[in-house]
C-alpha positions as CSV (number, residue, x, y, z in Angstrom):
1,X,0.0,0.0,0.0
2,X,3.1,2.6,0.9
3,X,4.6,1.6,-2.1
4,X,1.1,2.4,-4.5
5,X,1.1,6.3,-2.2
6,X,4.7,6.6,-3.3
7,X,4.2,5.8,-7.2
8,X,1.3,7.7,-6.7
9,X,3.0,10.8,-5.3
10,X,6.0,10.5,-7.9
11,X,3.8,10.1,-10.9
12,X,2.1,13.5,-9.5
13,X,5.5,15.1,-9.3
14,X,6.4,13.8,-12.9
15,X,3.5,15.3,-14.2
16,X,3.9,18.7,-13.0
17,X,7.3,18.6,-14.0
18,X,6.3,17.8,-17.5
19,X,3.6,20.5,-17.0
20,X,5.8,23.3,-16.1
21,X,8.1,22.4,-18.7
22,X,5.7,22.9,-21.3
23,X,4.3,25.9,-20.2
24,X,7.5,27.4,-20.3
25,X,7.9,26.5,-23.5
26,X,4.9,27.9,-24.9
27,X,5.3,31.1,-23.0
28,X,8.3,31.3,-25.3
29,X,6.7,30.4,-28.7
30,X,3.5,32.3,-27.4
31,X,5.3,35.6,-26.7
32,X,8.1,35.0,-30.3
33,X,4.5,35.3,-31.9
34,X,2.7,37.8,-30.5
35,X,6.1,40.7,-30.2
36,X,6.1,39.7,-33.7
37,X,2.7,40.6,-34.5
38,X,2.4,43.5,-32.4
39,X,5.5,44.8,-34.1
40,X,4.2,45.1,-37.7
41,X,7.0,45.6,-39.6
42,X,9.1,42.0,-39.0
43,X,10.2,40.0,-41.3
44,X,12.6,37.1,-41.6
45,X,14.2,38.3,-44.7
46,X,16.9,39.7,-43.3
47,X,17.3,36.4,-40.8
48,X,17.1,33.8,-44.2
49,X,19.5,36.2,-45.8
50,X,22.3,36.0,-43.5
51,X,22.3,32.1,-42.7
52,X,25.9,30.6,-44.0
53,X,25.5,26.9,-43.7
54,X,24.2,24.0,-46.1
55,X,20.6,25.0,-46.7
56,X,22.2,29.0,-47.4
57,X,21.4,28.8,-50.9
58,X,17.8,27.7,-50.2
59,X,17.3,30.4,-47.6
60,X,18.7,33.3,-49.6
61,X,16.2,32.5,-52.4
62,X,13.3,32.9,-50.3
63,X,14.5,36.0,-48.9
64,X,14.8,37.4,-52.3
65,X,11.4,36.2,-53.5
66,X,8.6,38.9,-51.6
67,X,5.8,36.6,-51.9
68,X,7.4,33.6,-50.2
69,X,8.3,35.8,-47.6
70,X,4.9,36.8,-46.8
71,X,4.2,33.2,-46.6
72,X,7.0,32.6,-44.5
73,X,6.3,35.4,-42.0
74,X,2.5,34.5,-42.0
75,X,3.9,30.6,-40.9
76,X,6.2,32.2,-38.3
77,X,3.7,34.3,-36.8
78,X,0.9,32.3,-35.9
79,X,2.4,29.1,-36.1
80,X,4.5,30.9,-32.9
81,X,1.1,31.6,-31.4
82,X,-0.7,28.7,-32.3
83,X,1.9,26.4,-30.9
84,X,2.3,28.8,-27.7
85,X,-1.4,28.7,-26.9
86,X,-1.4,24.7,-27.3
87,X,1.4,24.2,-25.3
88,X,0.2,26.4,-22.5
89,X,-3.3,25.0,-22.2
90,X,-2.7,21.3,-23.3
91,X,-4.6,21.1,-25.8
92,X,-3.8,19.0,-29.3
93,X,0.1,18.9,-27.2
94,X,0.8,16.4,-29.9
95,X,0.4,18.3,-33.2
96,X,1.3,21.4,-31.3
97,X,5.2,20.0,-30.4
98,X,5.3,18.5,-34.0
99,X,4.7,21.7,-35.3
100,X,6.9,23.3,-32.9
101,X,9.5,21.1,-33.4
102,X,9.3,21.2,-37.0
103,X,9.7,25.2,-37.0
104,X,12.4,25.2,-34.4
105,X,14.6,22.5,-36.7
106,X,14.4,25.3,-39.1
107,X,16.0,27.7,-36.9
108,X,18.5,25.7,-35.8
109,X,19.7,24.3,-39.4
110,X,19.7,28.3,-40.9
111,X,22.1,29.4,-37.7
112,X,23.5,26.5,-36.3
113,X,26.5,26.8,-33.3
114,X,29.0,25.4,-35.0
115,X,32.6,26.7,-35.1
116,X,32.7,29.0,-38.5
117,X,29.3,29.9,-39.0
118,X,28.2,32.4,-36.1
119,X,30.9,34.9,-36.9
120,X,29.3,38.3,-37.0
121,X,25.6,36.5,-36.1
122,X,24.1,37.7,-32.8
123,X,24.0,35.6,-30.2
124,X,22.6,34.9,-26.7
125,X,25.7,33.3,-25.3
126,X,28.8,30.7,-26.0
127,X,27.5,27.9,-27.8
128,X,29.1,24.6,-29.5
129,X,26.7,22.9,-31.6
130,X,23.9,22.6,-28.5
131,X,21.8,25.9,-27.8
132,X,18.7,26.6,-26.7
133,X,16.3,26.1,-30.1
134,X,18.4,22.7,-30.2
135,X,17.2,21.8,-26.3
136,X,13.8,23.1,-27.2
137,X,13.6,20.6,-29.9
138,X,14.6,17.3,-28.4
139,X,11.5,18.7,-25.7
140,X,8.9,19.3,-28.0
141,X,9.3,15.8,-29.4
142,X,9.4,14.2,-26.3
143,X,6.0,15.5,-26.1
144,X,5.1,14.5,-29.9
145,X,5.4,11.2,-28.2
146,X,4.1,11.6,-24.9
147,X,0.2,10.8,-23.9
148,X,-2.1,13.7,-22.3
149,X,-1.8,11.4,-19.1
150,X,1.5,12.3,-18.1
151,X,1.1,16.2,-17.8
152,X,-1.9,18.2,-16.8
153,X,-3.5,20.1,-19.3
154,X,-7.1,19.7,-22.1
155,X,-6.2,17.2,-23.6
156,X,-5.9,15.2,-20.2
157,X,-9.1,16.8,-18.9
158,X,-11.2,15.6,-22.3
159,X,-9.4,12.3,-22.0
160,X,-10.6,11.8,-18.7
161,X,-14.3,13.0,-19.4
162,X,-14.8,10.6,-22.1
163,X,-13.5,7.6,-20.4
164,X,-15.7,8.7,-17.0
165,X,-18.3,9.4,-19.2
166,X,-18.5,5.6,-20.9
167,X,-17.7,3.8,-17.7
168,X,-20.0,5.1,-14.8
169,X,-22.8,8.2,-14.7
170,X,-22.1,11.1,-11.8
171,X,-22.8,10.1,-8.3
172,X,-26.0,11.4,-6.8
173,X,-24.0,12.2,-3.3
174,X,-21.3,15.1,-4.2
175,X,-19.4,14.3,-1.3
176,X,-18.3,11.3,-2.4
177,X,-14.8,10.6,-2.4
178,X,-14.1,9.7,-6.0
179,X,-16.2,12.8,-7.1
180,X,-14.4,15.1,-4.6
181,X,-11.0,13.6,-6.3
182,X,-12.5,14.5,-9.3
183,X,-13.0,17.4,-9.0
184,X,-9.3,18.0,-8.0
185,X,-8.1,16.3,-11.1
186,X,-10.4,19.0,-13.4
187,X,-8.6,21.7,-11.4
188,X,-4.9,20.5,-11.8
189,X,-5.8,20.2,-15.6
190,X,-7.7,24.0,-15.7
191,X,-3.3,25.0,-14.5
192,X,-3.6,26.8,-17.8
193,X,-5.8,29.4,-16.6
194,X,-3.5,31.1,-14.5
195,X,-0.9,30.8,-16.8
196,X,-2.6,32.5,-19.5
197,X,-3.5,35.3,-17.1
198,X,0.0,36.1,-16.0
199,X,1.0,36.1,-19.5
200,X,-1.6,39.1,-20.4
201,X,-0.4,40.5,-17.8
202,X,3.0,40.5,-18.2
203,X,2.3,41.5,-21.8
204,X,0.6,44.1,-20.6
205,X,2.9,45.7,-18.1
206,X,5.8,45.6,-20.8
207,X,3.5,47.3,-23.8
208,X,3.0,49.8,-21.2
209,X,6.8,50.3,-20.4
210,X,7.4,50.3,-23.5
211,X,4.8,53.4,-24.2
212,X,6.5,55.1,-21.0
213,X,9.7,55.3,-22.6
214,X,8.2,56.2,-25.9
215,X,6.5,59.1,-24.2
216,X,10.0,59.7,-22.1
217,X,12.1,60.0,-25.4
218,X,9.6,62.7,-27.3
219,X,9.5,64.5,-24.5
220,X,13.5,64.8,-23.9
221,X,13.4,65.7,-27.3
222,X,16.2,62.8,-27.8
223,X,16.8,62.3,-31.8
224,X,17.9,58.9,-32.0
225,X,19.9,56.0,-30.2
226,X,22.9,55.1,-31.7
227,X,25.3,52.1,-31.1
228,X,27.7,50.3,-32.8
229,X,27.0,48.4,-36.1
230,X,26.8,44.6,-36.7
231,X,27.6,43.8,-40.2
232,X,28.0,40.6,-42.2
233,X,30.5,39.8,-44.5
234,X,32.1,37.3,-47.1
235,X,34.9,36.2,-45.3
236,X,38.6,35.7,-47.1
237,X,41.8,33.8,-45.8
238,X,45.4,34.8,-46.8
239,X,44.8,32.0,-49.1
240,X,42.5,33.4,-51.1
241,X,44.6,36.4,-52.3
242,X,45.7,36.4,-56.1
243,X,48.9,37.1,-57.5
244,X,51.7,39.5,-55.1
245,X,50.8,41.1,-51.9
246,X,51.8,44.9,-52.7
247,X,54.9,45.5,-50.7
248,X,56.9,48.5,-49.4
249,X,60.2,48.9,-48.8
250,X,61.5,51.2,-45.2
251,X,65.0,52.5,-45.3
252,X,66.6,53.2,-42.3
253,X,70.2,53.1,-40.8
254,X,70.8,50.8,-38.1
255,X,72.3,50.4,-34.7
256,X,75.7,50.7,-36.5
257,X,75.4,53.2,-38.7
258,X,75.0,51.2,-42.2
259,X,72.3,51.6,-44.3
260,X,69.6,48.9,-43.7
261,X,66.2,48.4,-45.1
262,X,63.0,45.9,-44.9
263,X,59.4,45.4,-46.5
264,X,56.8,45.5,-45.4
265,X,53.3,44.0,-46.8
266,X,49.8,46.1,-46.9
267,X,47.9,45.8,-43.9
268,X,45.0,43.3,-44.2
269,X,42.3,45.3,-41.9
270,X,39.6,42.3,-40.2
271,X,37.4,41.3,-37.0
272,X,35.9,43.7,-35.0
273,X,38.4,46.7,-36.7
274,X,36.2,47.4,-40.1
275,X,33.3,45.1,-38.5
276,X,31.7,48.4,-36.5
277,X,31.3,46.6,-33.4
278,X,34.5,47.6,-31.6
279,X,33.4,51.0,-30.6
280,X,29.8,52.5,-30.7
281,X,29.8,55.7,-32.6
């Protein structure tokens, strides 16, 4: 019997694990989406444009064709959302990680952490090859493959109804234990409720931040906020330079007193020194 509490009480603990876990990731993919479409002038042209590795080619064409990247945006957008708001409530979990996986394999294979092609790419932090839309992945399809029953949420809530439903009617006495359980179990699954709530309002406390320091910078008269420039480049190696490097030659009169002399090649100017990033201006 002590043994049934304690599997009982672990499999409990599991499944709010499993439940946080997913809320947090589709507070993520809920607020990628909505900043998004709030913002009204993103696009992920310029984020296809500057992906280096093997499916470059691929990317750059769609960021040069307009009407695939409305189509692409439009996916982004509420696909962010869509996912979000069906990882946060538990409902359709399933289709909602595929999806989510599906988009976030897309991120990682455009900018992928791997040694060569991050250079002059924002990033969050150090990576080598794992980041966090990698960890996000494996995630999401561990709950591509995971049953409602294991995390509370809908899907576990409509589960249960049906299979209640089909196997015994509603006891006449509300008191009863199993119905007083029950009723427990519909609350643990409803977790989404509060979660959506402190998402508006988080939301909403930042949108009004955000028109407070609006407000602030009109009123300070402030022009503009400058910083320094991230640009992207084709990269060259020493290796790729054609024909003599122009030399010059310095004449000078040594330690001795003889004439001495020595070359010396063009400077080759790279990282952070033409990159704009150095120094704000």
């Amino acid at each position: 019997m002590n043994k049934l509490i304690k599997g009982q009480n672990a499999g409990k603990i599991t499944a709010w694990f499993f439940t946080i876990t997913r809320i947090a990731i589709g507070w993520h993919f809920l607020y990628e989406g909505v900043s998004k479409l709030i913002d009204g002038s993103w696009s992920s042209a310029p984020y296809l444009a500057g992906s280096k590795w093997i499916f470059a080619p691929l990317f750059t064409a769609m960021a040069s064709n307009s009407a695939v990247i409305s189509v692409v945006d439009f996916i982004n957008i509420w696909g962010m959302i869509l996912v979000g708001l069906g990882l946060i409530t538990g409902l359709l979990v399933r289709l909602a990680s595929g999806a989510g996986a599906i988009m976030l394999f897309f991120y990682f294979v455009a900018y992928p952490p791997v040694p060569g092609y991050t250079v002059g790419v924002p990033v969050e932090g150090s990576y080598l090859w794992v980041n966090k839309t990698l960890i996000e992945f494996f995630i999401l399809l561990v709950f591509a493959f995971t049953g409602p029953e294991y995390h509370f949420g809908l899907d576990r809530l409509i589960k249960r109804w049906k299979e209640e439903k089909a196997r015994k009617p509603v006891p006449d006495n509300p008191g009863d234990s199993n119905y007083t359980k029950g009723r427990r179990e519909v609350i643990r699954d409803l977790v989404s409720v509060p979660a959506l709530g402190a998402f508006a309002y988080a939301l909403y406390r930042k949108r009004k931040w955000d028109s407070f320091e609006e407000k602030l910078l009109k009123v300070k008269g402030i022009d503009a906020n400058t910083s320094a420039t991230l640009l992207t480049f084709n990269y060259s190696t020493l290796s790729d330079l054609k024909g003599q490097v122009p030399k010059g030659v310095i004449r000078y009169t040594d330690s001795n007193g003889q004439p001495a002399e020595f070359e010396l090649s063009r400077i080759v100017m790279g990282g952070n020194l033409i990159g704009g990033w150095a120094h704000a201006r």
